[in-house]
C-alpha positions as CSV (number, residue, x, y, z in Angstrom):
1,X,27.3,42.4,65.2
2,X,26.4,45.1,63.0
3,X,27.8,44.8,59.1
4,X,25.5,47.0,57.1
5,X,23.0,44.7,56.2
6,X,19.2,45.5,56.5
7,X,16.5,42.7,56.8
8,X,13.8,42.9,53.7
9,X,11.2,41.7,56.4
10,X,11.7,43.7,59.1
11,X,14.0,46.0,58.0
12,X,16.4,45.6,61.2
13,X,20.5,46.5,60.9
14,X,21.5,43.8,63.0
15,X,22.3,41.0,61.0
16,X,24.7,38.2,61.0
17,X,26.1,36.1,58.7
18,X,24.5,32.4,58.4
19,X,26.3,30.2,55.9
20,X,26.7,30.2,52.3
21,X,23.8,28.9,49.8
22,X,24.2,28.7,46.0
23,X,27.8,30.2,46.5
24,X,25.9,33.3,47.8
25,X,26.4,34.7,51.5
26,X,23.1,34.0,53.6
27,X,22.6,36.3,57.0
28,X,20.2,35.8,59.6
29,X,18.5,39.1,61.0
30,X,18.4,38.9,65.0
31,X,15.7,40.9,65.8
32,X,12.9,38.7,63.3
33,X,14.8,36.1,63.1
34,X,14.8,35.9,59.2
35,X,17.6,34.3,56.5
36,X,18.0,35.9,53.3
37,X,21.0,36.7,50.6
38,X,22.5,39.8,49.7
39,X,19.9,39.2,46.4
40,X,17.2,40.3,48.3
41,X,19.2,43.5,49.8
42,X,19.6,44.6,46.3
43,X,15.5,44.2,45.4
44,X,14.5,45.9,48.5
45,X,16.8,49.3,47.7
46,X,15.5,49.2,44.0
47,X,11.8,48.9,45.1
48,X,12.3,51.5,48.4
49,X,14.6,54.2,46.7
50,X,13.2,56.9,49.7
51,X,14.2,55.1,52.4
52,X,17.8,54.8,51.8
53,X,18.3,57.9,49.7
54,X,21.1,59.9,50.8
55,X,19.2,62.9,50.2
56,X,16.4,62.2,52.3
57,X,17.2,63.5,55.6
């Protein structure tokens, strides 16, 4: 299932949601196998701004 999310580690889109942890959602990345929180979605776009700029085709 695909939502949107991108894994910080391996940067895959198919992630899946895995429980709640300090009232924050927690998804687990299929392909690497990896838990995080939408926390670490918002670091990775804040240290990465070319990859997901909407300008950069």
């Amino acid at each position: 299932m695909e939502n949107g999310k991108i894994c910080p580690k391996c940067y895959g889109r198919e992630c899946t949601k895995n429980g709640i942890v300090k009232n924050k959602q927690r998804y687990r990345c299929k392909r690497c196998k990896y838990n995080f929180t939408l926390y670490h979605q918002i670091n990775i776009l804040s240290e990465n701004p070319i990859l997901f700029s909407p300008l950069n085709v």
